[in-house]
Every structure is written in structure tokens, then in C-alpha cells.
C-alpha positions, 0 to 999 in steps of 0.5 A, a space after each residue: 368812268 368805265 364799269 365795273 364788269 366783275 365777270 370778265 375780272 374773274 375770267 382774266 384773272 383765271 386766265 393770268 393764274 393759268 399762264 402763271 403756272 404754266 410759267 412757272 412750271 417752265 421756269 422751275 421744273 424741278 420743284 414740281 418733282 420735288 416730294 413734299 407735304 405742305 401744311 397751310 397754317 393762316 401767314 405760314 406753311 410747313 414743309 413735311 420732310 422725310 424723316 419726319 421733321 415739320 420746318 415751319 416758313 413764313 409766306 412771302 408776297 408776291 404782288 404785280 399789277 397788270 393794267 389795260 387799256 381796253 380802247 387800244 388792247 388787242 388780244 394778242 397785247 393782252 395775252 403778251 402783257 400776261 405771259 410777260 407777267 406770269 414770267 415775271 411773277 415765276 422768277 420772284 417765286 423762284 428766289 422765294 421758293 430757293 430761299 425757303 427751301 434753303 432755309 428747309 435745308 441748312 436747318 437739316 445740314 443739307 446744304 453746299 455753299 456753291 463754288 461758282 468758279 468750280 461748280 463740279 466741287 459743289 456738286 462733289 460736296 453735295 454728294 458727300 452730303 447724301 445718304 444713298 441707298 442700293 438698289 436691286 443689284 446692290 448699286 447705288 440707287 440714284 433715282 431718288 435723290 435730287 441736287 437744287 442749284 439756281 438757274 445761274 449756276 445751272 447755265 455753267 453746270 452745263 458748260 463745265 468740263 469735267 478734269 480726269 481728277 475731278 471725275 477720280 474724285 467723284 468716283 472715289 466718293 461714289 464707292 465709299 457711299 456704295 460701301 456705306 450704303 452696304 455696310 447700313 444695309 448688312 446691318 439693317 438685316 443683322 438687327 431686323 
């Protein structure tokens, strides 16, 4: 029977916790981004949104297990096995992290069904869904917000062509949520 050895436990674990960040800032970049005040609470974690809200969710668990022959390991072998894991372990955590996140959302009615034959109608849906606000020169200021779609759907995001329609329409939602965004905005002044 082989020892124990607890240190060099420690120091693989500590590596395999490092590569399975870096896999998982690689697998979902957006959520790293994404604004958010976590509270952990024992089993649960609350997400603070911006208006105030606290949406409580469940942990999940993510487990793996990793074994290695130390007779016949290399180190290159052993750095594979880790990425390979931590790669692994990234993508479980993408569908729990979209689900809950999901979940964040359909509770505050932000939420698009996507079309994934049509996918630029969810996007045309889920900028409907958005309260814009203006920036300095009374544009429609962007930076602020983001649209979340897995990585599915991501791949024919990029694919799409956009029809003359398609981009009428678009433009057409854009300039009622500029004139929105004026209109809440000469408001906000009148009251304040």
C-alpha cells in the first residue's frame, strides 16, 4: 500500500483548482463580467440584483474524481488528465451557472425563450426586454448591458445573416427605446 503523502495532495489539488478556473474563465467568459454580489449562506447563495431584489438558489454539486498511477504517470499525462478535468468540471458548471441564472431572471421577467432556427428574433425579443438609458449625447448607451445565450446557440449567433428586415426591425425597437429612454429621462428632471 502506498502512503498516504497529504502534501503533495494538497499541492495537486491546489494546481487542479488553478486549471479549473482558468478552464472555466476559457469556457464562459461572460460571467466573469457579469455584476453581481454574492451572499453565501450554508447549502444556498443569494444573488443581489440591481434593483435590490435578493433571489435566493440552491448549490448544486459538482463532483469528479481524478486517479493516477504514480508508476506509470508523467507529468505531461498528469497536466492533460487535469486540463481534460478542469475542462470538464467548467462545462458542468456552465449549465448550473445558466440555470441558475435562468431561474435570477424568469423571477424578474427577463427572460427569451430562443428561437434557434431564428436566433436574431431572440435577440430582437430580449432588446424589448431591456430598459436602456442615454448616454452623454442623449444616445442609447449600450455598455451597460449584456444578452446571455449558451454556447449552442452562441456557435449560430455567429453564423447568422441578418435580412434587410430583420435589421428595420431592430432599428425600429432601438428608436422606441431611445425615445423611451428620453421621454424617463425629461421626466426624471421635471420631478427631481
Amino acid at each position: 500500500m502506498l502512503p498516504d503523502l497529504p502534501n503533495f495532495k494538497r499541492r495537486l489539488f491546489k494546481v487542479q483548482l488553478e486549471f479549473y478556473h482558468w478552464a472555466q474563465k476559457k469556457q464562459m467568459p461572460m460571467l466573469k463580467e457579469a455584476q453581481n454580489s454574492p451572499i453565501h449562506e450554508g447549502n444556498s447563495h443569494t444573488i443581489e440584483r440591481n434593483d435590490g431584489f435578493q433571489d435566493k438558489n440552491e448549490f448544486s454539486k459538482i463532483s469528479w474524481e481524478l486517479t493516477l498511477d504514480p508508476s506509470s504517470e508523467t507529468l505531461e499525462s498528469v497536466f492533460t488528465k487535469l486540463y481534460d478535468l478542469a475542462t470538464v468540471t467548467a462545462e458542468k458548471y456552465e449549465r448550473i451557472a445558466f440555470d441558475q441564472l435562468d431561474k435570477t431572471l424568469a423571477r424578474a421577467g427577463q427572460t427569451t425563450i430562443s428561437n434557434f432556427e431564428n436566433p436574431y428574433e431572440s435577440i430582437i425579443q430580449a432588446f424589448e426586454k431591456i430598459q436602456f438609458t442615454l448616454d452623454e449625447n442623449g444616445n442609447l448607451d449600450l455598455s451597460n448591458h449584456q444578452i446571455f445565450v449558451g454556447s449552442e446557440l452562441l456557435k449560430k449567433i455567429r453564423r447568422m445573416k441578418v435580412t434587410s428586415d430583420q435589421r428595420k426591425r431592430m432599428d425600429l425597437v432601438l428608436e422606441r427605446k431611445q425615445k423611451e429612454a428620453h421621454a424617463r429621462e425629461a421626466n426624471r428632471k421635471l420631478v427631481g
